[in-house]
C-alpha positions in Angstrom: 0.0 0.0 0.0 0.9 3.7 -0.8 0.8 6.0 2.0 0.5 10.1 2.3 -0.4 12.3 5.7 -3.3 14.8 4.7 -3.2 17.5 7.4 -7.1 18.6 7.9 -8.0 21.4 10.4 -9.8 18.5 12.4 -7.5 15.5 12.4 -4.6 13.5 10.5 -5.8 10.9 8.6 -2.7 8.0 6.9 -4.3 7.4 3.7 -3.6 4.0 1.9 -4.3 3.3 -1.3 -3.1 0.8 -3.3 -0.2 1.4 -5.8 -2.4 0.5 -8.8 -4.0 4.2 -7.7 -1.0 6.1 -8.1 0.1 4.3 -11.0 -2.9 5.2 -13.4 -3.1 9.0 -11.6 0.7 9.1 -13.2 -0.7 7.8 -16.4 -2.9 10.7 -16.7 -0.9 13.5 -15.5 2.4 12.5 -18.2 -0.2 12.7 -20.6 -1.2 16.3 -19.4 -4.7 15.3 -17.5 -5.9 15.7 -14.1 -7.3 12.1 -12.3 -8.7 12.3 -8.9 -10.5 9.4 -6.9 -13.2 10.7 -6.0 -16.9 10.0 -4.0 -17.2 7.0 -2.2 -13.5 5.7 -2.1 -12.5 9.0 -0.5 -14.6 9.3 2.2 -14.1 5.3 3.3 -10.1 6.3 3.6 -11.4 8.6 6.2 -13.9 5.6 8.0 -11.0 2.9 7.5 -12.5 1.4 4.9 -11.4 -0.1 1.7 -13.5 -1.5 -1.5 -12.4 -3.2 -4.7 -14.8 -0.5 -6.8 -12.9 2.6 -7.5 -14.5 5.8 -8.9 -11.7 8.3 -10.9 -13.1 11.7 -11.9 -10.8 13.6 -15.2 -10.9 16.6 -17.1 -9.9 14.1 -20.4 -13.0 12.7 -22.6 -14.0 9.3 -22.8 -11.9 8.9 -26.3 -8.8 10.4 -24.4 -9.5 7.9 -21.2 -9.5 4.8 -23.6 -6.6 5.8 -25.4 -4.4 6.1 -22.0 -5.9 2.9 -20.5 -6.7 0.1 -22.9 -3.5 -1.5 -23.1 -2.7 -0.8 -19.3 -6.2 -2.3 -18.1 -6.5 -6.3 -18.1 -9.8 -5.2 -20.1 -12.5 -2.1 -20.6 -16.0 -1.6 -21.2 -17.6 1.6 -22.9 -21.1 0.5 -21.9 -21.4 4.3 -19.9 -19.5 6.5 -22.9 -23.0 8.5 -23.3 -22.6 9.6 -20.0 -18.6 9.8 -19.8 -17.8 6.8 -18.1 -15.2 4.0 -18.7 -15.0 0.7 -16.9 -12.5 -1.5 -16.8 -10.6 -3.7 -14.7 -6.9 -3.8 -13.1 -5.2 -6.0 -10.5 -9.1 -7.0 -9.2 -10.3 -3.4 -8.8 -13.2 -3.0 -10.5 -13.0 1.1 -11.8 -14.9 4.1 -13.2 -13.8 6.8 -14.7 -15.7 9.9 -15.6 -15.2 12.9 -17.5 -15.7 15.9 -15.0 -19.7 16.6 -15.6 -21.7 19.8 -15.6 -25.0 17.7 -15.3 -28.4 18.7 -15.5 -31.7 16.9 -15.7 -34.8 17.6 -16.9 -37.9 17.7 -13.9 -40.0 15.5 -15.9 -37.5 13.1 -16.7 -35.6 9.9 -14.8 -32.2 10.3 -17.4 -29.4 13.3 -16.7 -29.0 15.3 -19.3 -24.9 15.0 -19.6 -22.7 18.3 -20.2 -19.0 17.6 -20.0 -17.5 20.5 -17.6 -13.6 21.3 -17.1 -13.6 22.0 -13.2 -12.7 19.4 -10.7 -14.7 21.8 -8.1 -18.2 22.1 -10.7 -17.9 18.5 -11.0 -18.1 18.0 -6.8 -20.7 20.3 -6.6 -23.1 18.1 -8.8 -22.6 15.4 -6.3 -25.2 14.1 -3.8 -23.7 14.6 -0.6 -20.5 16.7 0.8 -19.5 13.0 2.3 -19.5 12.1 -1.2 -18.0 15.2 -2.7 -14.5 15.0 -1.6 -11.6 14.6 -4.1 -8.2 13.0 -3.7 -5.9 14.3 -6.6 -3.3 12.0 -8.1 -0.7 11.2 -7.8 0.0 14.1 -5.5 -2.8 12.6 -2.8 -4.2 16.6 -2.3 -7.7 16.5 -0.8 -9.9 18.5 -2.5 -12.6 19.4 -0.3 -14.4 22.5 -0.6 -17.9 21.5 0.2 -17.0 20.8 3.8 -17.3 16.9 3.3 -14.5 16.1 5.7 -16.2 18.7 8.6 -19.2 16.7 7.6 -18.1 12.9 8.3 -16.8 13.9 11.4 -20.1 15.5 12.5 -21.8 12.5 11.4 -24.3 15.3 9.4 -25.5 14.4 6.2 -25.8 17.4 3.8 -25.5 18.6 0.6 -22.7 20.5 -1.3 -25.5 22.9 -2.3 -29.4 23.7 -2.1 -31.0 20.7 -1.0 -33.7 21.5 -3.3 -31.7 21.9 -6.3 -29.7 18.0 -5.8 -33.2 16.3 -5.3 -34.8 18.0 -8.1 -31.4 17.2 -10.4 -32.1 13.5 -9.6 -35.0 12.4 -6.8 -33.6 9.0 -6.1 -30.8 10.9 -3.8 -33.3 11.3 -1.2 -33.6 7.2 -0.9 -29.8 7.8 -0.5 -30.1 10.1 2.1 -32.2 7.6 4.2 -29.9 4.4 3.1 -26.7 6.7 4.3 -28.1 7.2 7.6 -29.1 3.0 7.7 -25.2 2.2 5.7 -22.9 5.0 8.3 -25.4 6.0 11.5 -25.4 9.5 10.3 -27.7 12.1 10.9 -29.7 14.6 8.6 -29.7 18.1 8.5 -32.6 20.2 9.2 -32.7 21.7 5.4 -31.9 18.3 4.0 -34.7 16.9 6.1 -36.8 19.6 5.2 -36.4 19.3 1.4 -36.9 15.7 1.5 -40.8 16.7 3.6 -41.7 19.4 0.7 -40.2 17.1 -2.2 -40.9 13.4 -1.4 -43.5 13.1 -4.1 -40.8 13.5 -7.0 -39.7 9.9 -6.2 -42.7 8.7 -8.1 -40.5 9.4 -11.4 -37.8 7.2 -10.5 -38.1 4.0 -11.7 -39.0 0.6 -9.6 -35.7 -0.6 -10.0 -33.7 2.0 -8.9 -36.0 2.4 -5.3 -35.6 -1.0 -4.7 -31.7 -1.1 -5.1 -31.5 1.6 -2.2 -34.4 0.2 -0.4 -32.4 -3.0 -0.1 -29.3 -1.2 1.1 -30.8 0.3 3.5 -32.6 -2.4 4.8 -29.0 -4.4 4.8 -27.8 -1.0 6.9 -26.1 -1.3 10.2 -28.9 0.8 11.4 -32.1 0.2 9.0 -34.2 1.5 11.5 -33.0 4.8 11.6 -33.3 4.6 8.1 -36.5 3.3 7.7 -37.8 6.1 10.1 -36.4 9.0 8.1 -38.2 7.4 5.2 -41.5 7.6 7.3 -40.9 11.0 8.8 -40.1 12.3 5.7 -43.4 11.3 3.7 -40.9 9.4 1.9 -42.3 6.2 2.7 -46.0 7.1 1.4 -45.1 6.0 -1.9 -42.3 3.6 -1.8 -43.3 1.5 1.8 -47.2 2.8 2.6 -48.0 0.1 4.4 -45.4 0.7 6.9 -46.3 4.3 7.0 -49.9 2.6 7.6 -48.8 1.1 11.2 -48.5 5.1 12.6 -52.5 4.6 12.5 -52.5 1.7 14.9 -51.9 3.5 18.4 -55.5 4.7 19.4 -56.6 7.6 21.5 -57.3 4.5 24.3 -53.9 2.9 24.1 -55.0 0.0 24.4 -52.3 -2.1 22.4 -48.7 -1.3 21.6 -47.6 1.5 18.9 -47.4 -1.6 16.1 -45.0 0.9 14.0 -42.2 1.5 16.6 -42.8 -2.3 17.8 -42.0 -3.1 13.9 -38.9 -1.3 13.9 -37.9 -3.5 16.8 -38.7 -6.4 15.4 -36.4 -5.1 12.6 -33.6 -4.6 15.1 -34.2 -8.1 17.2 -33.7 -9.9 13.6 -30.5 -8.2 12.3 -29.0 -9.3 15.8 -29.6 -13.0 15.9 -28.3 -13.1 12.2 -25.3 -15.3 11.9 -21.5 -15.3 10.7 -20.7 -16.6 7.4 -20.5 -20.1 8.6 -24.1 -19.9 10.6 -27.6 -20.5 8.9 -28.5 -17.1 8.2 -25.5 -14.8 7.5 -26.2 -11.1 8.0 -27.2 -9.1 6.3 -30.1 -10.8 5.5 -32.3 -9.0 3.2 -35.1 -11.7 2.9 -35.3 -12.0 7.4 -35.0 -7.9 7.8 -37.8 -6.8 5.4 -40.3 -9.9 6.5 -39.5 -8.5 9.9 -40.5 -5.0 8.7 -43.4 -6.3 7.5 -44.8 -8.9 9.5 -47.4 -6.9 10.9 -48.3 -4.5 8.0 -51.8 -6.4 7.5 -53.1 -4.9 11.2 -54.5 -2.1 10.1 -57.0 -3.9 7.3 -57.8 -6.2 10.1 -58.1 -4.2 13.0 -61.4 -4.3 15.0 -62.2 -3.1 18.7 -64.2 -6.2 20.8 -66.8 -5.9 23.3 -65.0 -5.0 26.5 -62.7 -2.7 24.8 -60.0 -5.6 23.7 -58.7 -4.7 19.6 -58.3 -8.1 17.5 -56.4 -8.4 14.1 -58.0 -11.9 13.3 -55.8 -13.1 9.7 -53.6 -10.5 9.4 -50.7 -13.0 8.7 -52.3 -13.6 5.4 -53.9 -10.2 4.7 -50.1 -9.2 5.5 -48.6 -11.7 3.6 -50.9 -10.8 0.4 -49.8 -6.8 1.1 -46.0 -7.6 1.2 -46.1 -9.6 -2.1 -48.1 -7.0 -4.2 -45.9 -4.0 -2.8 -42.3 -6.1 -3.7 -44.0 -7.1 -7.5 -44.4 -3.3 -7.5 -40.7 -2.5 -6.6 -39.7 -5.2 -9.3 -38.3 -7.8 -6.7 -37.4 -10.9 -8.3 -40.3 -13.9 -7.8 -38.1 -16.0 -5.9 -37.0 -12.9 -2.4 -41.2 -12.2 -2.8 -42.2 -15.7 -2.1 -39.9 -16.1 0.5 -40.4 -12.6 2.2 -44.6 -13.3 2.2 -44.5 -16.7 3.4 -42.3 -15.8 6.3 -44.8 -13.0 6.9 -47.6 -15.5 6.6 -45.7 -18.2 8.9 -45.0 -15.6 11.6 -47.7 -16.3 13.9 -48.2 -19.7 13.4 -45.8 -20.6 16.9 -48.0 -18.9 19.2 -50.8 -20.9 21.0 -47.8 -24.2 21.1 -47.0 -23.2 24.5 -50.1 -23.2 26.1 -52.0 -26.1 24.0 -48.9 -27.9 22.9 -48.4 -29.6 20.0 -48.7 -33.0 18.5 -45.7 -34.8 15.9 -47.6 -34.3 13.5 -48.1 -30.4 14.3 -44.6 -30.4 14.6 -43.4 -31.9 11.1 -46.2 -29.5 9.3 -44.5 -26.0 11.0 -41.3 -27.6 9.6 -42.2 -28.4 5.8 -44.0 -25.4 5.8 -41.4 -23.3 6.7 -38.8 -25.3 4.5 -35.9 -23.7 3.5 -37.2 -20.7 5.7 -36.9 -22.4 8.7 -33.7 -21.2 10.3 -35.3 -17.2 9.3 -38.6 -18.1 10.9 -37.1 -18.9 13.9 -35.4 -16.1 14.1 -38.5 -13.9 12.9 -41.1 -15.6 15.6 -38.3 -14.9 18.6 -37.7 -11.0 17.0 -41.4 -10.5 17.3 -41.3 -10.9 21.3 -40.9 -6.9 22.2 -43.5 -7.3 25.6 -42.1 -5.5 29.1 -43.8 -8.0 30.3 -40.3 -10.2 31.9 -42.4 -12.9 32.9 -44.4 -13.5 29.3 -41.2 -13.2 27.6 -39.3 -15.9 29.3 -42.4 -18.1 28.8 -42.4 -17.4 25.4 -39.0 -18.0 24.8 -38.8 -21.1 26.9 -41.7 -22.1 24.9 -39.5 -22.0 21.7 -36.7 -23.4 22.9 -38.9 -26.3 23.5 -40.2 -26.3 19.8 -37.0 -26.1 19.1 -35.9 -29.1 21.2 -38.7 -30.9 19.3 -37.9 -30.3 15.7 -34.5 -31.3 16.4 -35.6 -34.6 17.8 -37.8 -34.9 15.3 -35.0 -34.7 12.6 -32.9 -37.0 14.3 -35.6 -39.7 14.2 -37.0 -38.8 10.0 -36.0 -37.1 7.0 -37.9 -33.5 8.0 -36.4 -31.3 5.2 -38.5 -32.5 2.5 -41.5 -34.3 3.4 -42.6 -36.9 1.1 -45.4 -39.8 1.2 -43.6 -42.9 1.7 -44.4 -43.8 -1.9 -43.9 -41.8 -5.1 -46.2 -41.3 -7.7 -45.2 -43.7 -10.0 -45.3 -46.2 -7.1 -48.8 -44.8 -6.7 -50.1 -45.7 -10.0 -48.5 -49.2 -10.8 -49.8 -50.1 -7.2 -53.5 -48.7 -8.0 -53.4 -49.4 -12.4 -53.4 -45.7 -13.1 -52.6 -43.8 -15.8 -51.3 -39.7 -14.4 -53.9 -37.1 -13.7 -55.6 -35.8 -10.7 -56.8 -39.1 -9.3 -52.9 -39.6 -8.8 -52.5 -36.3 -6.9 -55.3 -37.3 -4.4 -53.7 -40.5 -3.8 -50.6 -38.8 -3.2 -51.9 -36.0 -1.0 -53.8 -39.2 1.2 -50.3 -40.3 1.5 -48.3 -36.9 2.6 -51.2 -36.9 5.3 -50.5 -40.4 6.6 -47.1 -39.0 6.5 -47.9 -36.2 8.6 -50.0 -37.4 10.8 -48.1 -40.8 11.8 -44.5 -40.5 10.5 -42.8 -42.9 8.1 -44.6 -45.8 7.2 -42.8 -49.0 5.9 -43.3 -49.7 2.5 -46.0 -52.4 2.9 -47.9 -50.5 5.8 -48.4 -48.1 3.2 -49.6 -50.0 0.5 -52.1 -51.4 2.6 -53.1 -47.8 4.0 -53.2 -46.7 -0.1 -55.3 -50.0 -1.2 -57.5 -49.6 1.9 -57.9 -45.8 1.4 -58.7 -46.5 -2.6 -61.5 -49.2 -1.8 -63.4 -46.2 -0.3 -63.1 -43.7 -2.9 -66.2 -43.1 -5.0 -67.1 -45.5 -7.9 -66.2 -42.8 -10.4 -62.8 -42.2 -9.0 -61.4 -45.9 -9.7 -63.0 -45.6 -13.5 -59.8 -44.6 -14.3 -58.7 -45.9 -17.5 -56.5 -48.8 -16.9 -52.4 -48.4 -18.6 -51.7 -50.4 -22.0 -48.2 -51.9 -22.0 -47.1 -49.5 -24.0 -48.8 -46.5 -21.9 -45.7 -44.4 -20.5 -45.2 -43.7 -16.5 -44.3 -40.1 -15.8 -41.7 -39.5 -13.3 -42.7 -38.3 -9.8 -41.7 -34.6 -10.5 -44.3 -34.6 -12.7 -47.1 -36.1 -11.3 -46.2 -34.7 -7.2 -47.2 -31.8 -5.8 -44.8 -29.3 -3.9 -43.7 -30.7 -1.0 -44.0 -28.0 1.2 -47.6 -27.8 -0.4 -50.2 -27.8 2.7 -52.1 -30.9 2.5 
């Protein structure tokens, strides 16, 4: 690593970069440029941190920048030309670099409209946040900082190198980064920031899906998401990109008589992050998938709230109404099929432990909480024990003790059968040479008899189910065992295609 002393009037900081810096700054300046690193590099030398994406700002355009680096990178993309940039790769850094930009865009629009400029200083002032608008020139290693960036980081203020007004007009996705800064560093905003954010929050509506959701997810993986999260609410913010979490403000009534749901889902947020594991555990933080279900476990209380005689308030189903909420608000935010499924069934699952340690719970209770939960298991239990926020000591520790004891069970459970994917103890092509019939839904009946057996009693051994199929088929209606018989020739499909899901509910 390089190293060079930048004196600041608040504190010395050794900056280390890696020589591969100083080697392409050196490039640029024998050929008469300026290269600085610039934004997000910059102000992690201050916090200690280091990333293999580099961002380079120059006053040389793109065709200049290819010239000096194509046969000095290990390879180059030009994918961002129309906007100035150049990509390539060196020595495992992944790096940008920019023409310095006088950019402008237009109010109605999501796209800049790009202007090259020819001032390292017009170029910071574009930026999003003074944090971010810090230069280090090369190869000399001057900080350029005349926004007040480094003033700034140690404050732990968020602010901008201008009017507040004018950066979230230029581009209204900067006020998502404002809240996933205060979620990624702990920082806080300022009052015109803040303010601007209140008046503007509306223009977020004309970024696209895509681009919300990549900040919503950062901020949900932030070492603080609910600080985040609640600058997003406070803001107005959250009206259009989370309303149903904005919803949950409502669920404190003049009587108090249940718990602020909002504040009591923000510490449900901050319960989950904490029992995430290390890299080696069975949910390594971040976890985006256990945060946001956590978030939004309770978002279907309001749709479901009613007050009962005797002035007790019920949300009978609001696991499912909440479930069905969470799913249509992450197809709107473009999250892939796969994180919605998994985010609504956790929602869905999340009250399905309580009620086991007062009635208890049979085996077969027991395997159904487990193939239901299926891959999601280890995240569920980590959701159901994040949802305990009472005062109450003594409901707590029952609570808990309660799922340790589930716990205790499942793992006996597994010891004993195959739990991960529970299956009939025979498949569908067993099924139909046992019974003579051909696939269709007669087989998936059969089938789903035989995942209840499963469930109810364990696992059978092979003739003990045959029996329990043949005996089970002698009852079924006269029309049901009209199925055509197979030819010789007929072909047997394989059980993939004739079985349902086997988390599928019976």
């Amino acid at each position: 690593m390089a190293h060079a002393h930048q004196k600041t009037d608040l504190h010395t900081v050794d900056f280390q970069v890696d020589p591969v810096v100083l080697e392409l700054g050196q490039r640029f300046v024998d050929a008469g440029h300026e290269l600085s690193l610039v934004g997000g590099p910059v102000r992690d030398l201050f916090l200690g941190r280091t990333s293999p994406d580099l961002d380079f700002t120059t006053d040389a355009t793109p065709d200049q920048t290819v010239t000096l680096i194509k046969k000095w990178a290990d390879n180059f993309w030009e994918i961002g030309r129309a906007f100035g940039t150049i990509g390539m790769r060196k020595a495992g850094f992944q790096i940008e670099i920019t023409t310095y930009r006088a950019e402008a865009y237009d109010p109605e629009s999501r796209k800049p409209v790009v202007a090259f400029g020819s001032s390292l200083t017009d170029d910071l002032l574009r930026r999003d946040f003074t944090i971010n608008a810090m230069a280090l020139r090369l190869p000399s290693m001057e900080l350029i900082d005349p926004f007040g960036g480094v003033r700034d980081l140690h404050a732990s203020v968020l602010a901008t190198p201008g009017a507040p007004e004018a950066s979230f007009s230029d581009d209204p996705l900067r006020m998502m980064r404002a809240a996933r800064f205060a979620s990624q560093l702990g920082v806080s905003v300022r009052d015109d920031v803040r303010l601007a954010m209140t008046q503007m929050a509306e223009r977020i509506t004309i970024i696209s899906s895509e681009r919300v959701r990549d900040e919503l997810v950062k901020l949900i993986c932030g070492r603080h998401s609910r600080v985040g999260i609640d600058l997003l609410v406070d803001t107005g913010l959250a009206e259009f990109v989370l309303p149903e979490v904005s919803a949950l403000r409502l669920e404190a009534d003049e009587h108090h008589r249940h718990k602020d749901v909002y504040q009591h889902s923000l510490q449900v947020l901050e319960q989950a992050a904490s029992l995430e594991t290390d890299g080696d555990g069975p949910v390594p933080g971040p976890d985006f998938v256990l945060r946001f279900a956590a978030l939004m476990h309770d978002v279907g209380k309001p749709a479901t709230r009613r007050f009962e005689p005797g002035g007790g308030v019920s949300f009978r189903h609001h696991d499912m109404v909440g479930a069905k909420l969470t799913a249509k608000r992450m197809k709107t935010l473009r999250f892939d099929n796969d994180t919605i499924k998994a985010v609504a069934r956790l929602v869905e699952l999340h009250m399905r432990f309580y009620g086991y340690g007062d009635a208890g719970w049979t085996d077969s209770a027991v395997r159904r909480y487990i193939t239901d939960a299926g891959p999601l298991l280890e995240r569920l239990h980590r959701l159901t024990r994040s949802d305990v926020t009472t005062r109450n000591q003594r409901k707590a520790e029952r609570l808990a003790f309660a799922y340790d004891d589930l716990e205790d069970r499942i793992a006996a459970l597994r010891e004993q059968e195959s739990l991960d994917a529970v299956r009939p103890d025979l498949n569908g092509a067993q099924i139909m040479a046992l019974l003579g019939l051909r696939p269709g839904p007669v087989v998936g009946r059969a089938y789903k008899f035989l995942l209840e057996e499963r469930m109810e009693n364990g696992p059978l051994e092979t003739s003990d189910a045959e029996a329990k199929l043949r005996a089970w088929w002698a009852q079924q209606p006269e029309s049901s065992s009209e199925a055509p018989q197979p030819t010789a020739s007929a072909s047997v499909k394989t059980p993939a295609d004739v079985e349902p899901s086997p988390t599928e509910e019976p």
